[in-house]
N, C-alpha and C positions, 0 to 999 in steps of 0.2 A: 592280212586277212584276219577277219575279227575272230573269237575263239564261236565257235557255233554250236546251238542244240536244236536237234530234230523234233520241230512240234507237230504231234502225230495229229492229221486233220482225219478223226471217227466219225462218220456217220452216226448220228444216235435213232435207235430207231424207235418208233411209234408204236408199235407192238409190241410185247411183254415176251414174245415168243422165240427164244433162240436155237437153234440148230447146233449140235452137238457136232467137235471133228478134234482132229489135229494132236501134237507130242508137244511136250514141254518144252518152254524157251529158256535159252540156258542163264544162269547165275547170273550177276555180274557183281561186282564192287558196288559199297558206297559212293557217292560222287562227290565231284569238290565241291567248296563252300562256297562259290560266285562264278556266275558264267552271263555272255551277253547270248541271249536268244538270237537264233537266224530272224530273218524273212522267209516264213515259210511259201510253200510254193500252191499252196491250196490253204484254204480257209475251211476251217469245222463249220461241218451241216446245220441248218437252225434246224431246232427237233420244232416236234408237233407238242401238243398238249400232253401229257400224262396224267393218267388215272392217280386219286388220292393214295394214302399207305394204302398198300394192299400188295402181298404176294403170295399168294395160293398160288399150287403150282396146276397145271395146267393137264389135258389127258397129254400132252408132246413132252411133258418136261420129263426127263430121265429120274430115274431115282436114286437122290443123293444119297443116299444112307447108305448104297453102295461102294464098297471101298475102290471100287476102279471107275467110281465117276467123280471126277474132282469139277464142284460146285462154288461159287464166289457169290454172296451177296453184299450189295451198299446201300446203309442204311444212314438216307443225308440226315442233315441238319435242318431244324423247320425252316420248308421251302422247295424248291425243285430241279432236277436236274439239269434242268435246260436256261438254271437263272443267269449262265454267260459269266461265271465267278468260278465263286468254290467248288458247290457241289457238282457242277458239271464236271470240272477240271479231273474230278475223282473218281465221276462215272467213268469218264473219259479213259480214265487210267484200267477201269477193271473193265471195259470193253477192249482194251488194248490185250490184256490177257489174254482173252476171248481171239482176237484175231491173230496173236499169238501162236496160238494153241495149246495154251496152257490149261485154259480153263475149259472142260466140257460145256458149263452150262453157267447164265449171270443173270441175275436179275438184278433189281432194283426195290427200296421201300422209301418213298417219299413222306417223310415224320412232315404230320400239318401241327402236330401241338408238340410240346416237349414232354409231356408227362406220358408219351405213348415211347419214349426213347427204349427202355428195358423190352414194352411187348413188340418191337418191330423187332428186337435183336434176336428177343426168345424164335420168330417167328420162321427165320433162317435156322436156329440152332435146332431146333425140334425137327427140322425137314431135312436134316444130317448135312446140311454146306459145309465143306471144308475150313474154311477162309469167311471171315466174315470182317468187314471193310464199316467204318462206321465215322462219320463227318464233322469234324468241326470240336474246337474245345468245348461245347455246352453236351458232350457225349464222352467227356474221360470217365466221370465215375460209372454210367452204366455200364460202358464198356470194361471197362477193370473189373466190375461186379460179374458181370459175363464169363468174362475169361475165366475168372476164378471157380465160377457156376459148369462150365464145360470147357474142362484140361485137357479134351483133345480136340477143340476145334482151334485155328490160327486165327489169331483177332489183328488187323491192322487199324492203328486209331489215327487218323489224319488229322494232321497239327492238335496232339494231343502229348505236348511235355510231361510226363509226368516224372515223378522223384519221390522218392521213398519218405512217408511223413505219417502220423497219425493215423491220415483218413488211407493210406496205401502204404501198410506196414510189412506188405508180404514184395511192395515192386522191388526190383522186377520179378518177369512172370515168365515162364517160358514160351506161353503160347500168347504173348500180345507185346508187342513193338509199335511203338510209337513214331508215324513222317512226322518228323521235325525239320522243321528251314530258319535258319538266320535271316528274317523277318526285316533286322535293324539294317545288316547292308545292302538289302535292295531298296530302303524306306533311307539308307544314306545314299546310295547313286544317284537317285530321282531326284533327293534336295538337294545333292550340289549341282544337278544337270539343272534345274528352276532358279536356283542362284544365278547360273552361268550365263541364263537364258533371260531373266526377269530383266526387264528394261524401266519398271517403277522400284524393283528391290524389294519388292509384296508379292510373299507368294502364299497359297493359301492350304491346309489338307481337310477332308472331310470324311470321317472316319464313321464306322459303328462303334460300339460301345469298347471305353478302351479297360474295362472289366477283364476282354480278353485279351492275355498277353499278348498273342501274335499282332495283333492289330495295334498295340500298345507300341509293339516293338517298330514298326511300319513305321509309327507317328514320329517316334522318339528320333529314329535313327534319322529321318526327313527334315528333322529340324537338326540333327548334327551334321547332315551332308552338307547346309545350308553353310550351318558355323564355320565348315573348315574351309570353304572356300573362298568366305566373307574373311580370314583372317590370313588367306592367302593370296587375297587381290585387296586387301587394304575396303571392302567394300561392310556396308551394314542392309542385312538382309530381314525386311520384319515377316515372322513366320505366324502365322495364324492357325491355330489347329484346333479342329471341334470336331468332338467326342458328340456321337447320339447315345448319350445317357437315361436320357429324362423318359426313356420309355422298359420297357421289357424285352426279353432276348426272342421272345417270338416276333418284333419287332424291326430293332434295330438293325438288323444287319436289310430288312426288307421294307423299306420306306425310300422308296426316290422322290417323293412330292416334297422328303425335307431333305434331300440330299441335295437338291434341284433349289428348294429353295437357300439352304445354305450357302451354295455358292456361289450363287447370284448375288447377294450381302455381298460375299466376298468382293467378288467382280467392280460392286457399286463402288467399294471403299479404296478403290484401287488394286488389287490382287489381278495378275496378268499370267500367272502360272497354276492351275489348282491341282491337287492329288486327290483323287476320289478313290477311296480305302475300304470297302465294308461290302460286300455282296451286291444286290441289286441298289441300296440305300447308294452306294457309291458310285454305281452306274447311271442313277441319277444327278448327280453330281457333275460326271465326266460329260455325259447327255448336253444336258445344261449348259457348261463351259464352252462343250463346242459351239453351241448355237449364237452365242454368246462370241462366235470369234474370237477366243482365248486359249492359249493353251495349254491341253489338257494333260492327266498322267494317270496313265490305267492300272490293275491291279492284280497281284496273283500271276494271271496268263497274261497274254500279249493281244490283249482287248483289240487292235485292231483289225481281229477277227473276228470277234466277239461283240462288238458295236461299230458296226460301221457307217452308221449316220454321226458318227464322231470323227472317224475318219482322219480327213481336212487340216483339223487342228490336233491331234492327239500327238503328243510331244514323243513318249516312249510308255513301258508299263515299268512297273517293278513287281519282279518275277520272283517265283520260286513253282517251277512247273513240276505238276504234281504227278499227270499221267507217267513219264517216264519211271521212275525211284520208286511207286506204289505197283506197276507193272514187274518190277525187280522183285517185290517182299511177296509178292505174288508166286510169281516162278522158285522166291529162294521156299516158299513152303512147301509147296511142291517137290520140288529135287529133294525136302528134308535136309535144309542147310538154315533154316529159320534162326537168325539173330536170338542170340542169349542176352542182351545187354540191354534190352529195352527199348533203345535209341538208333533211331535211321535218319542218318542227314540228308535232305535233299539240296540240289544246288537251288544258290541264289544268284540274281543279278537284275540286267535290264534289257530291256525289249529293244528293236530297234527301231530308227526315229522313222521311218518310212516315208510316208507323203512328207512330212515337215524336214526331209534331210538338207533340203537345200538351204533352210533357215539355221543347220547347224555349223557354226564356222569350225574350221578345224582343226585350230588350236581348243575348240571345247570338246570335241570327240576324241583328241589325242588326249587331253585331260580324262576323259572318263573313261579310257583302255587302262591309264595307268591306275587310276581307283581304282577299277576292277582287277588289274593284276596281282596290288596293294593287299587289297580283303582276301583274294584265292590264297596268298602265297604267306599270309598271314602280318605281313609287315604294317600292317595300318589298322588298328582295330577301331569299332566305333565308338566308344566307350559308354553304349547305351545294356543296361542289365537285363538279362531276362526276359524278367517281371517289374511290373508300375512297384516301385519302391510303398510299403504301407503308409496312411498318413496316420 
């Protein structure tokens, strides 16, 4: 029996308007460092449209400034909740609160520029939210600024590393903890699962900007999954990885007409495996690939609930599922057990192969159990860093 995680399929809803109930969901531990996601038994709801930044609270919404109304707001990354990646995954997580009963009351602030990152934060913190949830590496420093700005609210930064340096001379902070995931060995499962799998030995990744580490680490460790299995079946694996650089971060991670067309390139030049790595930009990508009759590799969550006109072909995802571990920093603020260390590990691993299982032989799934055992149990590291080394 493969090791399994429970991916909570949330309705997201189309109204702004939550209902207040329920008690606190209890503590738990950090989790390990690599797990193979189930097959979940239901698929997350496609949302509706959502209104621009905006969260004024409403005549229903309770008021937060009260100390016995515990409020959660998430404030994504330019773009929107329902983009089938990151910032859903996160909504995902502080709805999971919510149906918890942890939280009374959650809204949402969809950043469409990045220079609005500080006033969507302020906008929760002036309307007394407990817990304030904010997305993506291109929101460490406002959030750190935050925190600093209001010492009694709990800040959670998703996939926001941070380490004590110049610009963050006070981390850590009491009141902000950073989800962190070992990026490199879910970005190493998938390259050696595309090695195992590659029948031309080209397999291709298409990334948003590798600026930011996590995505960095995706790439890095996709091409060391490749290496180690290329030097343990005698094979040479050529790895192809492109970084959407050449634009801006209001961009790159949301551009599928060049994720879409990158990987078709690929496809043209021979590449029979692709990884699509980067928000919507990547979901373009994976889109593409399948249409393309190729096989694909999703990213974050376990996309095959998340694009299902991908379906057919989608090989696996590489995971690090966010709703669970951010559902945890949630409740631990609450109980008043909030991490002192700055750092929360969420697990990593890989999705499973679903419609494509019967193309998996089974000397290559016994192979990727024991990866996966290899990375949890620490005896196999990736020896990918961090952070992109300075040039």
């Amino acid at each position: 029996m493969k090791k399994l995680y429970t991916i909570m399929a949330i309705v997201l809803l189309a109204s702004m308007v939550l209902t207040a109930c329920g008690t606190a969901a209890t503590p738990t531990e950090a989790m390990p460092a690599a797990t193979q996601a189930p097959a979940a038994t239901q698929a997350p709801a496609a949302t509706a449209a959502m209104p621009a930044a905006t969260a004024t609270t409403s005549a229903t919404a309770p008021d937060c400034t009260q100390a016995n109304v515990f409020c959660v707001g998430d404030v994504t990354d330019v773009g929107h909740v329902d983009d089938k990646s990151f910032n859903q995954s996160t909504w995902e997580g502080v709805q999971q609160a919510k149906a918890d009963g942890t939280a009374d009351w959650i809204q949402f602030i969809e950043t469409s520029d990045s220079k609005d990152y500080a006033k969507n934060i302020d906008t929760f913190a002036e309307a007394g939210y407990k817990v304030i949830v904010t997305t993506g590496f291109n929101l460490t420093d406002p959030t750190y600024a935050a925190a600093k700005q209001y010492p009694n609210i709990m800040f959670i930064g998703v996939d926001q590393g941070l380490q004590k340096d110049d610009n963050h001379p006070d981390w850590p902070l009491p009141n902000l903890v950073a989800l962190v995931f070992h990026e490199d060995q879910s970005g190493f499962l998938v390259g050696a699962l595309a090695a195992q799998m590659s029948k031309s030995h080209n397999i291709g990744g298409v990334f948003g900007t590798d600026a930011v580490p996590a995505v960095w680490r995706y790439g890095e460790g996709y091409r060391a999954g490749a290496a180690y299995e290329d030097k343990k079946n005698g094979t040479t694996t050529t790895v192809t990885n492109v970084y959407h650089n050449d634009v801006g971060f209001n961009l790159t991670f949301t551009d599928p007409t060049w994720g879409a067309t990158t990987a078709n390139s690929m496809i043209d030049k021979g590449a029979d495996v692709i990884f699509g790595g980067g928000g919507i930009t990547g979901n373009g990508a994976v889109d593409a690939t399948a249409q393309r009759k190729v096989l694909a590799i999703g990213v974050d969550t376990d996309q095959y609930y998340t694009l299902p006109e991908a379906d057919a072909y989608l090989l696996t995802s590489a995971m690090k599922p966010i709703p669970a571990p951010l559902g945890d920093l949630i409740g631990l603020a609450k109980a008043g057990k909030f991490p002192t260390n700055g750092l929360y590990y969420g697990a990593s691993g890989f999705a499973p192969y679903h419609d494509v299982a019967s193309q998996v032989p089974a000397n290559v799934d016994a192979e990727m159990q024991s990866l996966l055992k290899a990375l949890t149990d620490g005896t196999l590291q990736t020896g990918v860093p961090d952070a992109k080394p300075a040039q």
